[in-house]
N, CA and C atoms as an extended XYZ file, in Angstrom:
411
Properties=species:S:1:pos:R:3:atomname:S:1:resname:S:1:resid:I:1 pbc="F F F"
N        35.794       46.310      -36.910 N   UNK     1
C        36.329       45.681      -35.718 CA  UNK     1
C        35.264       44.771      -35.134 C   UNK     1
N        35.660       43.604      -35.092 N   UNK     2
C        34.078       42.891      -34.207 CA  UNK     2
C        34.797       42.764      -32.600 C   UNK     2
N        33.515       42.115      -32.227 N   UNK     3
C        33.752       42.290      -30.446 CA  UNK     3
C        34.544       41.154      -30.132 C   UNK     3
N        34.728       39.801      -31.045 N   UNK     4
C        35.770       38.833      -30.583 CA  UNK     4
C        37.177       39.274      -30.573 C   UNK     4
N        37.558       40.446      -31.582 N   UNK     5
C        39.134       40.861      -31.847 CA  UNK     5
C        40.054       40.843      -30.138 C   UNK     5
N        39.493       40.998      -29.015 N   UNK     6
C        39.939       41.156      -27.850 CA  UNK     6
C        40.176       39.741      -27.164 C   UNK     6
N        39.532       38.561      -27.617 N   UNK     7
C        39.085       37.448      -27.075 CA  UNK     7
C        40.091       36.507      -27.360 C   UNK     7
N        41.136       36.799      -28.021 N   UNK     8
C        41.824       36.006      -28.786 CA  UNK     8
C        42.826       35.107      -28.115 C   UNK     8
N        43.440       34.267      -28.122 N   UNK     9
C        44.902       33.919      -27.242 CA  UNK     9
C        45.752       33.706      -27.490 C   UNK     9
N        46.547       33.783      -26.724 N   UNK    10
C        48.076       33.974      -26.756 CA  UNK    10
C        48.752       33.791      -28.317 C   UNK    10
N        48.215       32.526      -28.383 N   UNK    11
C        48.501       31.479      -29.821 CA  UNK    11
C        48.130       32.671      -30.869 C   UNK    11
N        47.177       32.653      -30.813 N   UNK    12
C        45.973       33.179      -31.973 CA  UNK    12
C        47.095       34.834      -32.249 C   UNK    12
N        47.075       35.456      -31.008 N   UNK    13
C        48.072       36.945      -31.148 CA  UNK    13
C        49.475       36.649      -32.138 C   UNK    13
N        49.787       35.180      -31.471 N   UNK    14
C        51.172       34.958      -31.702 CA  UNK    14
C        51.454       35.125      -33.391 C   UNK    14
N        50.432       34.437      -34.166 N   UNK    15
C        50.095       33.923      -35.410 CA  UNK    15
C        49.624       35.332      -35.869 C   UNK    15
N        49.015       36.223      -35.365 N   UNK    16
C        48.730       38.187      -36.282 CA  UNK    16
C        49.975       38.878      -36.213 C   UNK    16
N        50.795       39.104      -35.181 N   UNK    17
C        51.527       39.850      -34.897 CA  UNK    17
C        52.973       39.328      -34.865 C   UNK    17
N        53.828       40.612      -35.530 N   UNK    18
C        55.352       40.286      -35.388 CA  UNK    18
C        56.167       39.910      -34.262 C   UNK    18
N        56.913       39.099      -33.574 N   UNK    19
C        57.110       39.073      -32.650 CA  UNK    19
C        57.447       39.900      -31.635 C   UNK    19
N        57.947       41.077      -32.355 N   UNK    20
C        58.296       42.847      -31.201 CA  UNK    20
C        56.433       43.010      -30.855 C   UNK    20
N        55.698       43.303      -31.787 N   UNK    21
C        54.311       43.576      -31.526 CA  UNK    21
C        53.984       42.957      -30.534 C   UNK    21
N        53.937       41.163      -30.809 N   UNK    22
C        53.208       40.085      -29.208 CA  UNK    22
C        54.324       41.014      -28.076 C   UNK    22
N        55.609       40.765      -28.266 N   UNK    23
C        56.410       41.285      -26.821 CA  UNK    23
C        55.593       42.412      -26.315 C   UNK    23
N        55.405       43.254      -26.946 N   UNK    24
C        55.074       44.334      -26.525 CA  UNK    24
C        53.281       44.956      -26.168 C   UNK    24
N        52.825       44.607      -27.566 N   UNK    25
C        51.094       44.755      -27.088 CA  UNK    25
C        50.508       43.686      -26.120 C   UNK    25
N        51.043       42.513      -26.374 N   UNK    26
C        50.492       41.267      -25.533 CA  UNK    26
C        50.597       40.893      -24.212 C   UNK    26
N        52.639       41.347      -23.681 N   UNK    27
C        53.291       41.217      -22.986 CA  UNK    27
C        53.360       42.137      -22.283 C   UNK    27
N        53.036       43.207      -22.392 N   UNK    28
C        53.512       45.041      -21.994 CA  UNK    28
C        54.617       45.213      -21.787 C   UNK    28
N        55.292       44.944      -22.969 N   UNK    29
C        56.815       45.325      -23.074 CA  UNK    29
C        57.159       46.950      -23.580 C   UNK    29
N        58.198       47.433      -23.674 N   UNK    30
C        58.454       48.613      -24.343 CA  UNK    30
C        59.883       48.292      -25.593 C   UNK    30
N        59.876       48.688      -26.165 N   UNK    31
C        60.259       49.000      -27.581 CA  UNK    31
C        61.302       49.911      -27.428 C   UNK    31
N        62.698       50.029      -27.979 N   UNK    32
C        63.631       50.535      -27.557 CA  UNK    32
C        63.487       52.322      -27.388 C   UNK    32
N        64.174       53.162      -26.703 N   UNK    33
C        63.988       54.347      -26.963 CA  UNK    33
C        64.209       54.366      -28.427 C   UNK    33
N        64.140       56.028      -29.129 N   UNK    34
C        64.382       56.511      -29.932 CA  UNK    34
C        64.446       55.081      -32.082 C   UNK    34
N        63.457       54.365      -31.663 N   UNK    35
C        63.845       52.628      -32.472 CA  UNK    35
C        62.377       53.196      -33.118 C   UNK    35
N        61.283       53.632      -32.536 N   UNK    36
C        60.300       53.258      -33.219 CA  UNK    36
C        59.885       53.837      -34.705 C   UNK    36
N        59.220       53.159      -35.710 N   UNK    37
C        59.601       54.139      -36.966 CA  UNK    37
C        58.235       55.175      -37.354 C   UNK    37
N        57.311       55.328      -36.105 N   UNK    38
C        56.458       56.820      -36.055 CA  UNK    38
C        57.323       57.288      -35.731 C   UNK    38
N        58.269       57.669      -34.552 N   UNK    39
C        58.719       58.734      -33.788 CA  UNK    39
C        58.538       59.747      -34.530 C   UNK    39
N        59.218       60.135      -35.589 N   UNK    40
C        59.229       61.143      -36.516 CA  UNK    40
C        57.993       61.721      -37.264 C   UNK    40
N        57.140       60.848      -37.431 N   UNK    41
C        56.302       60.820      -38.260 CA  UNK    41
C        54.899       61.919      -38.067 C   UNK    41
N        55.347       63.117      -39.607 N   UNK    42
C        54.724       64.295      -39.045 CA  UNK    42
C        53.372       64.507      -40.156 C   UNK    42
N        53.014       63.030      -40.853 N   UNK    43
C        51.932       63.262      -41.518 CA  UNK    43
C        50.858       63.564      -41.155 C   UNK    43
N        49.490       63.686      -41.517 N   UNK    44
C        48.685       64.058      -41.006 CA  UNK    44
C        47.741       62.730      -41.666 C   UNK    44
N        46.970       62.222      -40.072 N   UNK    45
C        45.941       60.994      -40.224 CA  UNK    45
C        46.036       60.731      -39.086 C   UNK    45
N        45.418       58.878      -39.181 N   UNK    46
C        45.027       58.370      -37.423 CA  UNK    46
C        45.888       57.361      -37.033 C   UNK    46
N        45.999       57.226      -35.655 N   UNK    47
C        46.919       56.329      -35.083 CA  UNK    47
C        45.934       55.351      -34.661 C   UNK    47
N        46.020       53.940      -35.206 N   UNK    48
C        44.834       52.651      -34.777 CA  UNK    48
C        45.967       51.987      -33.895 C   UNK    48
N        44.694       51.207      -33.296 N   UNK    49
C        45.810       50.043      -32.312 CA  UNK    49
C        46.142       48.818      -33.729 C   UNK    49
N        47.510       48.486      -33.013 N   UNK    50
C        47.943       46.948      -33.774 CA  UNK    50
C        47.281       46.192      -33.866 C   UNK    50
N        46.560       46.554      -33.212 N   UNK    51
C        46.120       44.242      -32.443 CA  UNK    51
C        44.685       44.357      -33.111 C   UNK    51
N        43.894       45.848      -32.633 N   UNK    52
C        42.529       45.692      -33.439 CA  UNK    52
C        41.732       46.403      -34.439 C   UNK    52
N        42.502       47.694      -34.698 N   UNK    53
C        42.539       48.985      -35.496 CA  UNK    53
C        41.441       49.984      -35.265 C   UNK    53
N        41.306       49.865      -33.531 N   UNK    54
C        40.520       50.566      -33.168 CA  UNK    54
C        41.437       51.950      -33.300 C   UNK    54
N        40.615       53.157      -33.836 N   UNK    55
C        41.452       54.483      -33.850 CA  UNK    55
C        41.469       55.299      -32.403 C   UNK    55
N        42.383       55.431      -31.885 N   UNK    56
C        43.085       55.820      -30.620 CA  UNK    56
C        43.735       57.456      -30.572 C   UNK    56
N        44.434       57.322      -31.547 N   UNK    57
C        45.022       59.173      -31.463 CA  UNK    57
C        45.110       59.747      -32.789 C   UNK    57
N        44.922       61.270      -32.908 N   UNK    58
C        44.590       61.658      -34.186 CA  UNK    58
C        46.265       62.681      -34.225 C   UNK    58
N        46.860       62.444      -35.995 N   UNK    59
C        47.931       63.221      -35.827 CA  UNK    59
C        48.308       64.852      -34.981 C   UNK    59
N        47.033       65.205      -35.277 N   UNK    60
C        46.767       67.030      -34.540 CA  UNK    60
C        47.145       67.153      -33.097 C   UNK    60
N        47.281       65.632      -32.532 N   UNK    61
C        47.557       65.462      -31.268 CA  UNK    61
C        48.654       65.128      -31.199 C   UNK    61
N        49.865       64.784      -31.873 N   UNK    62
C        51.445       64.181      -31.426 CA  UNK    62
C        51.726       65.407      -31.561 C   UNK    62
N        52.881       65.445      -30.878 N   UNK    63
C        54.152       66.431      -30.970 CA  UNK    63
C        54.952       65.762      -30.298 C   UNK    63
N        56.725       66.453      -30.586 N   UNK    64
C        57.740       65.789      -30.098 CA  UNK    64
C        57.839       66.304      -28.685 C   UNK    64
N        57.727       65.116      -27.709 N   UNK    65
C        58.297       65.766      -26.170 CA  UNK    65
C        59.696       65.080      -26.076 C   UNK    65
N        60.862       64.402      -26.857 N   UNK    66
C        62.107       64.470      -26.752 CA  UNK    66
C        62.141       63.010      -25.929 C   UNK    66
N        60.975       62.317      -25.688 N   UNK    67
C        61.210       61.426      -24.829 CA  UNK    67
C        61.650       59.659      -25.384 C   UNK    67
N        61.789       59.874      -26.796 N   UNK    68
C        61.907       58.775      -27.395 CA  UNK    68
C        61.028       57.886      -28.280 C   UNK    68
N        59.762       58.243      -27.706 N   UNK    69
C        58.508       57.505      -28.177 CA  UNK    69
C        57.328       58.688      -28.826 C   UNK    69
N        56.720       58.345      -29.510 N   UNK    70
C        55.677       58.815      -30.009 CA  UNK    70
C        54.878       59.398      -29.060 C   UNK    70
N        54.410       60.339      -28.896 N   UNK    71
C        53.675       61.594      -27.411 CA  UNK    71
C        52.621       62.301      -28.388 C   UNK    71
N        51.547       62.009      -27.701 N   UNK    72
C        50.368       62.543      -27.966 CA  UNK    72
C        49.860       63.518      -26.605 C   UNK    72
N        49.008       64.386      -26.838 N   UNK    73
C        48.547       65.294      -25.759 CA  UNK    73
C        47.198       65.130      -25.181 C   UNK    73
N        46.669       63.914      -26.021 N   UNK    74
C        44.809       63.779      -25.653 CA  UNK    74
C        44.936       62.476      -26.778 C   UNK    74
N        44.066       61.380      -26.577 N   UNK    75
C        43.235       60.401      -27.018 CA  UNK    75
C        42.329       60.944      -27.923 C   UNK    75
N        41.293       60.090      -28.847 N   UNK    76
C        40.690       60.771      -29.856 CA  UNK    76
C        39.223       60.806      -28.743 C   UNK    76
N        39.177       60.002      -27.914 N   UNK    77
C        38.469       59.811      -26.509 CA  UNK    77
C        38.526       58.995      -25.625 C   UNK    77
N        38.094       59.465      -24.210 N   UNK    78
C        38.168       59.455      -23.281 CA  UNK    78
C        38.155       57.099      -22.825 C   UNK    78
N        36.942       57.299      -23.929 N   UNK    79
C        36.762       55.194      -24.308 CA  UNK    79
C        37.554       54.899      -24.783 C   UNK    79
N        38.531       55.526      -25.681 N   UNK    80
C        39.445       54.416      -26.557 CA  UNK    80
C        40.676       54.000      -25.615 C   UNK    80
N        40.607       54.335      -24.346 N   UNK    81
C        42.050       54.256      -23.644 CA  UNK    81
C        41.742       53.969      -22.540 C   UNK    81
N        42.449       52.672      -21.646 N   UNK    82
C        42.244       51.837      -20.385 CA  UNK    82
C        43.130       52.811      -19.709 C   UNK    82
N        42.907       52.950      -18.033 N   UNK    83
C        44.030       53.586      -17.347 CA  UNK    83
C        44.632       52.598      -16.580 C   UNK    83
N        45.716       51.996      -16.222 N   UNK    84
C        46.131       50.888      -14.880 CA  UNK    84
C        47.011       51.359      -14.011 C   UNK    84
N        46.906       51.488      -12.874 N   UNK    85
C        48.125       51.674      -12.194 CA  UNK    85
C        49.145       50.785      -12.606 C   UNK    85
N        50.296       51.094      -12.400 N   UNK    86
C        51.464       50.383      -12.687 CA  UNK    86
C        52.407       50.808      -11.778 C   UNK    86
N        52.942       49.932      -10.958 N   UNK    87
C        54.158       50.044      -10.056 CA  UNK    87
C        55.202       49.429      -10.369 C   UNK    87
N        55.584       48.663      -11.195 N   UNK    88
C        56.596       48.436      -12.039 CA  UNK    88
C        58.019       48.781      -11.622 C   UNK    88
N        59.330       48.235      -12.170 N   UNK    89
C        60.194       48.571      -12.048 CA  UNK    89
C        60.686       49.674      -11.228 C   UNK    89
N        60.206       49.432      -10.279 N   UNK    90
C        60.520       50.707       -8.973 CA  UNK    90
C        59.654       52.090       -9.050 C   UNK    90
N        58.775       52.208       -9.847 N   UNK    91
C        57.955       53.432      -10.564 CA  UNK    91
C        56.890       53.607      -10.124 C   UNK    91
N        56.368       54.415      -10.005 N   UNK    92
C        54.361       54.544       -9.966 CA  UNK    92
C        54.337       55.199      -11.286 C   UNK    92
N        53.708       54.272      -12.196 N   UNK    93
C        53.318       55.522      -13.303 CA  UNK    93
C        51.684       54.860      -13.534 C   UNK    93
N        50.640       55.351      -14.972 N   UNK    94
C        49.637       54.716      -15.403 CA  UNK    94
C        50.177       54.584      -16.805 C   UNK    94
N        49.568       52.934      -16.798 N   UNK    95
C        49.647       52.291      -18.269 CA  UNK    95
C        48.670       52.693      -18.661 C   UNK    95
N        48.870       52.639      -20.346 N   UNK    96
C        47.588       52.971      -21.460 CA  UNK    96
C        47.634       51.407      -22.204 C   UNK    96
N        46.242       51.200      -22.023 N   UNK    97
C        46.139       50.113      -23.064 CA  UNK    97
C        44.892       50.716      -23.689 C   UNK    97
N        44.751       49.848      -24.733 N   UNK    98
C        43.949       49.846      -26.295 CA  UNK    98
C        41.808       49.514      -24.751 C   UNK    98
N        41.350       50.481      -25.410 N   UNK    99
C        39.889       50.633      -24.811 CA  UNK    99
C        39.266       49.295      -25.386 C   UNK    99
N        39.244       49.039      -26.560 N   UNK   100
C        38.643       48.277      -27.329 CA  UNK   100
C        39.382       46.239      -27.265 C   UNK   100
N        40.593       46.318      -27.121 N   UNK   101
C        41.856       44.841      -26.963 CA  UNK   101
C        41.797       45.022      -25.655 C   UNK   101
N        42.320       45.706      -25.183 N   UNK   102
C        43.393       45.988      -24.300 CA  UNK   102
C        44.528       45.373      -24.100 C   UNK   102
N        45.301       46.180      -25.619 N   UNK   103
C        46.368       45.946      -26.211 CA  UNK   103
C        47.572       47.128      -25.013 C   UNK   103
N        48.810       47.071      -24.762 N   UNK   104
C        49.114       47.573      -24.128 CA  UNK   104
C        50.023       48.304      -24.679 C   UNK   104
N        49.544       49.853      -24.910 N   UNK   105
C        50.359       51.201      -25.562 CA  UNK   105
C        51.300       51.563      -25.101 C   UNK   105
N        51.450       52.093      -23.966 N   UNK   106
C        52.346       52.726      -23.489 CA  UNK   106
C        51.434       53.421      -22.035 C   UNK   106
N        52.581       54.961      -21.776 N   UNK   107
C        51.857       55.115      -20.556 CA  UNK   107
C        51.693       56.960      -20.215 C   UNK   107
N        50.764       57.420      -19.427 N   UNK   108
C        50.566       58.737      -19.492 CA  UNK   108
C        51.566       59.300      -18.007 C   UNK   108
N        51.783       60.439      -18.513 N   UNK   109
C        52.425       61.523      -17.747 CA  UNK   109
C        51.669       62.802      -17.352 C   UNK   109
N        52.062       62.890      -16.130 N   UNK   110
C        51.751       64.676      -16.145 CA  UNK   110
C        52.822       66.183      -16.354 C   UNK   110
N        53.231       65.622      -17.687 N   UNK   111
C        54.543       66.330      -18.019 CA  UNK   111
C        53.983       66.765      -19.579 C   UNK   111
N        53.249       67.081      -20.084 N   UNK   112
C        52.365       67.007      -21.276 CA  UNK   112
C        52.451       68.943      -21.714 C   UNK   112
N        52.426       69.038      -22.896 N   UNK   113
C        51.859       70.397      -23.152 CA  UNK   113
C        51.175       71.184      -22.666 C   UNK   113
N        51.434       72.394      -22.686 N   UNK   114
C        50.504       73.225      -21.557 CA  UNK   114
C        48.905       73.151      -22.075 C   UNK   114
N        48.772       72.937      -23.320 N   UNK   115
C        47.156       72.718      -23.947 CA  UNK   115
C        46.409       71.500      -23.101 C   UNK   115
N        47.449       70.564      -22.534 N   UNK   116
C        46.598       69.689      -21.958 CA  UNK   116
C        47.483       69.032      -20.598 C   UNK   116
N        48.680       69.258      -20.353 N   UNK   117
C        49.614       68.845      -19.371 CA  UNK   117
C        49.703       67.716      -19.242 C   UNK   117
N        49.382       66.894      -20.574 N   UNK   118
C        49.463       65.545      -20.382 CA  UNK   118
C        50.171       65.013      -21.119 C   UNK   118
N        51.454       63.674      -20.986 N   UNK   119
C        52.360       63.465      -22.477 CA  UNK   119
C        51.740       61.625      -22.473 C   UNK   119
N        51.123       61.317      -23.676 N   UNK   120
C        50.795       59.460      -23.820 CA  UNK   120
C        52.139       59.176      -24.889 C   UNK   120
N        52.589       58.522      -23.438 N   UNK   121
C        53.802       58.122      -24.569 CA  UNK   121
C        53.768       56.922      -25.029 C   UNK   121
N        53.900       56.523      -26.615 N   UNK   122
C        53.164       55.290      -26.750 CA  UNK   122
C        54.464       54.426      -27.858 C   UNK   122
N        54.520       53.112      -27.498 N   UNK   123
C        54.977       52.091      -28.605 CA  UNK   123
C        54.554       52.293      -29.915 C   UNK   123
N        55.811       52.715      -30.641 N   UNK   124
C        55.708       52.670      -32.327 CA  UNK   124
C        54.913       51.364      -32.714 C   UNK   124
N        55.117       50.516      -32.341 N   UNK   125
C        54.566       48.749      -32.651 CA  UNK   125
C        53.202       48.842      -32.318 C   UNK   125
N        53.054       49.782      -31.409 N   UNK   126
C        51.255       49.350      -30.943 CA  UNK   126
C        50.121       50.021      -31.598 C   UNK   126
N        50.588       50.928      -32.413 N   UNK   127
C        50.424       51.655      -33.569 CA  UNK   127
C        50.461       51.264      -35.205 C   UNK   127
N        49.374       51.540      -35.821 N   UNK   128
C        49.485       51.264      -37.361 CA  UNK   128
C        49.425       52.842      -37.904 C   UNK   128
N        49.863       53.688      -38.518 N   UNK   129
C        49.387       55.169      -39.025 CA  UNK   129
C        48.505       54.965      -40.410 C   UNK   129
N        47.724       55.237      -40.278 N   UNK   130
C        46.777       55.302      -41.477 CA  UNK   130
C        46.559       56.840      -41.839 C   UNK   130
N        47.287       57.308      -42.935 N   UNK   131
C        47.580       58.343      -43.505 CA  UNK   131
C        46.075       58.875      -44.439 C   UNK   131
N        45.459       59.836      -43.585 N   UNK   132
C        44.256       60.492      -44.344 CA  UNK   132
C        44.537       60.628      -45.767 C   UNK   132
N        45.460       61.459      -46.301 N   UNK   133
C        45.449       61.675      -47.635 CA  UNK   133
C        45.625       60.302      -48.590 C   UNK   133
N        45.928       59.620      -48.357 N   UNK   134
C        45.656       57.993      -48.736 CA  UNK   134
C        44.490       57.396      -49.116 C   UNK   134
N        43.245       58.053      -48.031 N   UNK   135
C        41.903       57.517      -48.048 CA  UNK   135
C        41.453       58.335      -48.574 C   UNK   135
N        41.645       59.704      -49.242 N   UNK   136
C        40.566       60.659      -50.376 CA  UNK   136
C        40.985       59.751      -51.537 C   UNK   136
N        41.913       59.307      -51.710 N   UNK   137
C        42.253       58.753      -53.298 CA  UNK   137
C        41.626       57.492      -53.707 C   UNK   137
């Protein structure tokens, strides 16, 4: 990852990324419920950001909270993840963006597993899965 990957513009995003990806990592859009094609996804490896493949959440951390999107219970740390307030659409919640882009993931709850009471619910798109058993071979 070099330190320009964050520096980039609009253009430059437009030209890496699929157009759902710019809507969404660039734009802080969200991605339909139940659409994204992790939701399901119960392999075991790391979740990188889209935009810069900084690694963000480790599989040991998703589980299904029913909410549509990919839910993790903890970050791989505390740096890889921006907090923002967000008042948005009539809401108070906090956005998660990418520590390293600040690519825009999704957003945290205090509705999370009792191991950590926290749910990051995050855009399938803002996500690449890089499947460990892939990289022993």
């Amino acid at each position: 990852m070099n330190d320009n990957d964050h520096k980039k513009s609009d253009q430059e995003w437009r030209n890496i990324l699929s157009e759902e990806a710019f809507r969404v990592c660039r734009q802080q859009g969200t991605e339909a419920p139940y659409s994204g094609t992790l939701l399901h996804n119960k392999d075991t490896g790391d979740y990188l950001c889209t935009c810069c493949q900084a690694l963000l959440f480790k599989s040991e951390n998703k589980y299904d909270s029913g909410c549509g999107w990919p839910s993790f219970d903890a970050p791989v740390s505390h740096d890889a993840l921006r907090y923002l307030e967000d008042n948005s659409q009539g809401m108070q919640r906090v956005e998660i963006r990418c520590g390293f882009c600040d690519s825009h993931l999704g957003h945290v709850f205090p509705d999370g597993p009792k191991s950590t009471g926290v749910r990051y619910c995050v855009n399938s798109v803002s996500l690449i899965f890089n499947n460990s058993d892939l990289q022993k071979t």
